[in-house]
C-alpha positions, 0 to 999 in steps of 0.5 A: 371834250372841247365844244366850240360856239356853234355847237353849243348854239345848235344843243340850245336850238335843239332845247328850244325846239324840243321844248316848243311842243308845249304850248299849253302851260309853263311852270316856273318856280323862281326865287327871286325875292320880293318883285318890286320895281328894283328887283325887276331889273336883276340877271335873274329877273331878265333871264326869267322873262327872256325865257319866257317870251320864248314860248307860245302858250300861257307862262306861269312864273310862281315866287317862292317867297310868296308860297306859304311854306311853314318850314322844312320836312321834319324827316318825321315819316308821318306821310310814309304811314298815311300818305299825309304830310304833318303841315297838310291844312297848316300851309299852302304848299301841298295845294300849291304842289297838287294844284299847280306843279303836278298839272304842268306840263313843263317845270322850269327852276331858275334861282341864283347860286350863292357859294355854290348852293342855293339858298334855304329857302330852296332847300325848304322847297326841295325837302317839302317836295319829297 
């Protein structure tokens, strides 16, 4: 299916509008490394403000490099027989996911991709997520 630009700019405009209903709380997860003056200046840095502007309400934009995450599901089941995860009280990811991921009322991921996949830290984020 060929799709020309003016095509493209009204499923853009459609997103945007669609998603300007929610003015309240944004979430957006990014792993943009440690923020300092020369990271600032990055695609991904400037993409993540851009799209943050586009909205009306409060934009919170979380740095996975800053969420205490000890490392990766361990496939160990434990939360299948108690509903608790084996790093709950170890790290600062399950208050993290309770407290800000599952009372947003939108989460946007944005990450760079390197040879076609996200790095490890991503995939640390996605298994934990489970």
């Amino acid at each position: 299916m060929d799709y020309n630009l003016s095509e493209s700019a009204k499923v853009v405009t459609g997103i945007q509008d669609r998603l300007s209903k929610y003015s309240e709380v944004t979430q957006m997860v990014t792993n943009l490394g440690r923020i300092d003056e020369l990271s600032l200046g990055t695609n991904l840095a400037r993409m993540i403000e851009r799209f943050k502007n586009s909205f009306t309400g409060n934009v919170e934009v979380y740095n996975l490099h800053d969420i205490d995450m000890k490392g990766g599901c361990q496939g160990c089941i434990h939360c299948g027989f108690d509903n608790k995860c084996v790093y709950e009280g170890k790290d600062g990811y399950i208050d993290f996911f309770n407290t800000k991921l599952k009372t947003a009322d939108i989460i946007i991921f944005a990450g760079t991709i390197i040879d076609r996949y996200f790095s490890s830290t991503w995939k640390t984020f996605f298994d934990r997520s489970f």
